[in-house]
TIMI-2910 file (N, C-alpha, C, CB; in pm, 1 decimal, decimal comma, always signed):
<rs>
+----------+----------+----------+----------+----------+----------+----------+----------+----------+----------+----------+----------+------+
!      n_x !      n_y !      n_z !     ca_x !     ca_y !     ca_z !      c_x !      c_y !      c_z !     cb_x !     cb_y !     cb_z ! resn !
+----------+----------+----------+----------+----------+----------+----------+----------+----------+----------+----------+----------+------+
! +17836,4 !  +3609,2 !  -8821,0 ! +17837,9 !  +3545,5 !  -8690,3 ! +17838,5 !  +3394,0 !  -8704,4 ! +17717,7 !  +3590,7 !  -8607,3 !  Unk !
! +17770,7 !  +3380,8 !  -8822,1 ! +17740,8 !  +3197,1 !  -8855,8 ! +17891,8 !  +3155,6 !  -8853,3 ! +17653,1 !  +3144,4 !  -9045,1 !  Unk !
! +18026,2 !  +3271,4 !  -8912,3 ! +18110,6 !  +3169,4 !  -8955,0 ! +18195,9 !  +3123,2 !  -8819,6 ! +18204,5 !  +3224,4 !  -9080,5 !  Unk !
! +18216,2 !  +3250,4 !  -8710,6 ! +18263,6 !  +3237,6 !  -8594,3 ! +18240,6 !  +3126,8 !  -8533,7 ! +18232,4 !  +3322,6 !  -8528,7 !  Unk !
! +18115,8 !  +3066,3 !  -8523,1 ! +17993,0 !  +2961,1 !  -8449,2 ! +18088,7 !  +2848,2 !  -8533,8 ! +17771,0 !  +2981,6 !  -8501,0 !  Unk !
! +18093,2 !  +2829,6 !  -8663,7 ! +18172,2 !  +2707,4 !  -8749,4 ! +18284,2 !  +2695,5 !  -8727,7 ! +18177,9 !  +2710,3 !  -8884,0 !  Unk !
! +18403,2 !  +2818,9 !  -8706,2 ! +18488,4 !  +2809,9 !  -8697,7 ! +18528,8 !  +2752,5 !  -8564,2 ! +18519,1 !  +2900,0 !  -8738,7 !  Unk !
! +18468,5 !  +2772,4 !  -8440,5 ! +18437,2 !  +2729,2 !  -8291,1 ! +18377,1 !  +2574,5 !  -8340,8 ! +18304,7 !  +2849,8 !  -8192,3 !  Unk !
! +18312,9 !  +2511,7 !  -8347,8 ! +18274,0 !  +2399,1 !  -8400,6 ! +18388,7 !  +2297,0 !  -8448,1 ! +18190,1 !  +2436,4 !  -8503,3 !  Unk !
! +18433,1 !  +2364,5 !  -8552,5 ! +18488,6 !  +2262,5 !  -8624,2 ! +18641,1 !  +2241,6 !  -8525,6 ! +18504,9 !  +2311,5 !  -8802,1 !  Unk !
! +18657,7 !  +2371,2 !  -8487,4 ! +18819,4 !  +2358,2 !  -8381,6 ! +18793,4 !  +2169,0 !  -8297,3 ! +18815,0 !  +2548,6 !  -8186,9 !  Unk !
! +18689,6 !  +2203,2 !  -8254,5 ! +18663,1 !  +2075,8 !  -8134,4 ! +18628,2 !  +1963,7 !  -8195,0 ! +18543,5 !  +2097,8 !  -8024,8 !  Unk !
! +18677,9 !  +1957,8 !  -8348,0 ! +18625,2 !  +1824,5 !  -8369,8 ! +18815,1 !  +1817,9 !  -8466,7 ! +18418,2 !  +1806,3 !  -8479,4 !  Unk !
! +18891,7 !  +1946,0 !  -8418,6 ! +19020,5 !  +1918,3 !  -8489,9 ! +19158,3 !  +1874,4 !  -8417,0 ! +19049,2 !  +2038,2 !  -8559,0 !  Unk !
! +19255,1 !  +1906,0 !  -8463,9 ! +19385,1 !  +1844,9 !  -8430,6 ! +19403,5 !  +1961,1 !  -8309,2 ! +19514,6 !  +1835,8 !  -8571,9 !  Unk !
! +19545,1 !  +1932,4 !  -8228,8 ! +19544,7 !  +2013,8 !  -8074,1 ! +19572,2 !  +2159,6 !  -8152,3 ! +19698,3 !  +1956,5 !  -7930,5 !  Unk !
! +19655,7 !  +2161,8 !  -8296,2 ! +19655,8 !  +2279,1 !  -8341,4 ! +19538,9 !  +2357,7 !  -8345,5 ! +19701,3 !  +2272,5 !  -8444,8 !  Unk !
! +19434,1 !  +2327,4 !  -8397,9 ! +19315,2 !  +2379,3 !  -8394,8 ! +19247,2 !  +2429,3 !  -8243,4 ! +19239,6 !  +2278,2 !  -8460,9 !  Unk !
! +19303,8 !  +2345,2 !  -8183,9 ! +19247,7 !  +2368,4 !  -8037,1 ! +19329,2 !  +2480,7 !  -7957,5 ! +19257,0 !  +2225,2 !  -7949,0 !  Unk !
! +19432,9 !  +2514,5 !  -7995,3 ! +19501,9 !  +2673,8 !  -7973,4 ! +19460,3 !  +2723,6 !  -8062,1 ! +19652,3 !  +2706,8 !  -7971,8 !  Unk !
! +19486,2 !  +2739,4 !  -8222,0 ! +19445,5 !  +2853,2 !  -8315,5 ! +19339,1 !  +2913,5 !  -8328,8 ! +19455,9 !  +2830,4 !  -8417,8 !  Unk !
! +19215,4 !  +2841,8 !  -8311,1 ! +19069,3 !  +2888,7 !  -8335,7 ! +19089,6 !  +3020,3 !  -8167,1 ! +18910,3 !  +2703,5 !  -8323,1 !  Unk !
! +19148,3 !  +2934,5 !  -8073,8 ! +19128,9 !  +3125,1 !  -7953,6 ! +19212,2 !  +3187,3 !  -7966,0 ! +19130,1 !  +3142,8 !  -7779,1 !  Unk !
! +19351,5 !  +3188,7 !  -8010,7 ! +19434,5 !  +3275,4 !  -8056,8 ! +19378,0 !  +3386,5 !  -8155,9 ! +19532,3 !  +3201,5 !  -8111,7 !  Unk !
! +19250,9 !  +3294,6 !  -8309,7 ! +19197,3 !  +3394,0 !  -8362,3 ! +19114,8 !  +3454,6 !  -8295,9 ! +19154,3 !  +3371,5 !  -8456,9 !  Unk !
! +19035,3 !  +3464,1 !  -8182,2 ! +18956,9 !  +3536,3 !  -8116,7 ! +19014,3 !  +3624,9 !  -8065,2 ! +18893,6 !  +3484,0 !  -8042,7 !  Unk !
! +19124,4 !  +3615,3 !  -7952,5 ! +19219,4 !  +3633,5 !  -7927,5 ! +19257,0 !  +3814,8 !  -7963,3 ! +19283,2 !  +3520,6 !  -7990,3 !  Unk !
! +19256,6 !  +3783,0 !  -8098,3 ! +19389,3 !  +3873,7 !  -8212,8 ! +19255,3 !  +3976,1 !  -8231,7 ! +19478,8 !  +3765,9 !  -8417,6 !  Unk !
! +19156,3 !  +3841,6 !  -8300,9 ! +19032,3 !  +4000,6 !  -8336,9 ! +18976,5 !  +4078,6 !  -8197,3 ! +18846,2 !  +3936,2 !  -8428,1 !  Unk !
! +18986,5 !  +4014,2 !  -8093,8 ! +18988,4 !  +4148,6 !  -7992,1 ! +19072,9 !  +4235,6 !  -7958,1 ! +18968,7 !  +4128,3 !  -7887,5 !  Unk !
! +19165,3 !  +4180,5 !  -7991,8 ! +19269,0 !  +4305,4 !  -7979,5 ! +19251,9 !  +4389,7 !  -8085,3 ! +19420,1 !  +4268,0 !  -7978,7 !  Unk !
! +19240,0 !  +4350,7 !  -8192,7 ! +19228,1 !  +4475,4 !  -8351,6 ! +19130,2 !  +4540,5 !  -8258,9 ! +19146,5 !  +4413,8 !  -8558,7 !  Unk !
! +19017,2 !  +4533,2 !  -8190,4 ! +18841,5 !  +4572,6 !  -8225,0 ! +18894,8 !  +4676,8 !  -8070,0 ! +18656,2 !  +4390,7 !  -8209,5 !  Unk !
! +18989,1 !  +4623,4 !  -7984,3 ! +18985,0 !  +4707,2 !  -7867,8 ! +19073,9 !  +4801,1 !  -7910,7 ! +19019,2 !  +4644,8 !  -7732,8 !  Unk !
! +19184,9 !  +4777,0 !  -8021,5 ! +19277,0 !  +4888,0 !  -8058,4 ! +19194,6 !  +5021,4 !  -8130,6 ! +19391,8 !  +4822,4 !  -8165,2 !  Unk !
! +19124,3 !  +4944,2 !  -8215,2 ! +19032,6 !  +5047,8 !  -8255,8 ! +18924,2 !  +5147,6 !  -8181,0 ! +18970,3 !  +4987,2 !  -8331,3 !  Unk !
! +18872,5 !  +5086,9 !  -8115,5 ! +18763,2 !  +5142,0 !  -8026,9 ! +18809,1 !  +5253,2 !  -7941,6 ! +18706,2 !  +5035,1 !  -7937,1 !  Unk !
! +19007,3 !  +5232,6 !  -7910,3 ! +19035,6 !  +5324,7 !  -7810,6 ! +19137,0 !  +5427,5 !  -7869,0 ! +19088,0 !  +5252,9 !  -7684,9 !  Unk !
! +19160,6 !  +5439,0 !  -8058,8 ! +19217,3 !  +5509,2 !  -8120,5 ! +19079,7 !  +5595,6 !  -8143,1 ! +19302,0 !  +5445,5 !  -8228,2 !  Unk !
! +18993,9 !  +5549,0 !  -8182,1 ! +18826,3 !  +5580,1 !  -8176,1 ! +18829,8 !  +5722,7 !  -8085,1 ! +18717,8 !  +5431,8 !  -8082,0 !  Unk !
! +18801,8 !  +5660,2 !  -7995,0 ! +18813,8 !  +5720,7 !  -7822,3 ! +18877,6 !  +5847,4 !  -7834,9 ! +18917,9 !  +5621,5 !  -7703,6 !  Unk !
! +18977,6 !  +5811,7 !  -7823,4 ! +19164,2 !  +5926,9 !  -7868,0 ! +19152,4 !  +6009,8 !  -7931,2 ! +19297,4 !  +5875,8 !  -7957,3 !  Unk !
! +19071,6 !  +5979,2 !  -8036,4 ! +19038,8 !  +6109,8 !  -8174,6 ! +18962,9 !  +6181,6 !  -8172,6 ! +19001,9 !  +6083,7 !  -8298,4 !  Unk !
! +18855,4 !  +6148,4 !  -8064,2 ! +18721,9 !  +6218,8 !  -8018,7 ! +18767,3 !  +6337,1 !  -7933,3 ! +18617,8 !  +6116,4 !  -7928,4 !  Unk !
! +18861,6 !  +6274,4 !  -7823,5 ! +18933,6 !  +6376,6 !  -7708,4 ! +19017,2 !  +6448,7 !  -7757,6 ! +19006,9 !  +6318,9 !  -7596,8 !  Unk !
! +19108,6 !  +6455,9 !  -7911,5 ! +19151,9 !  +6546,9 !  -7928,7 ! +19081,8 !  +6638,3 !  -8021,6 ! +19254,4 !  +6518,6 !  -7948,4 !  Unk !
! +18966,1 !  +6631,5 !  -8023,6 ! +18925,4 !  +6771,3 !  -8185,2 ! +18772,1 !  +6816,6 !  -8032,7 ! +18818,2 !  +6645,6 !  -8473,6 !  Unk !
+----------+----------+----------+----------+----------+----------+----------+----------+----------+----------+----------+----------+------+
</rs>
């Protein structure tokens, strides 16, 4: 969790790139974590 908190940190002290990329990576890992959660889901309802 510490590195998320650094990685958020350091964006706002970086270039405008940083200032899109750091929520784009948030972004992306919610999508992996919601893709999963609802293949999760899916596999439960079929067995």
């Amino acid at each position: 969790m510490e590195t998320l908190f650094e990685l958020m940190r350091n964006a706002y002290h970086s270039t405008p790139q940083g200032w899109v990329g750091v929520p784009l990576i948030y972004m992306y890992m919610a999508l992996i974590v919601g893709t999963a959660l609802y293949r999760i889901r899916q596999h439960k309802n079929h067995h």
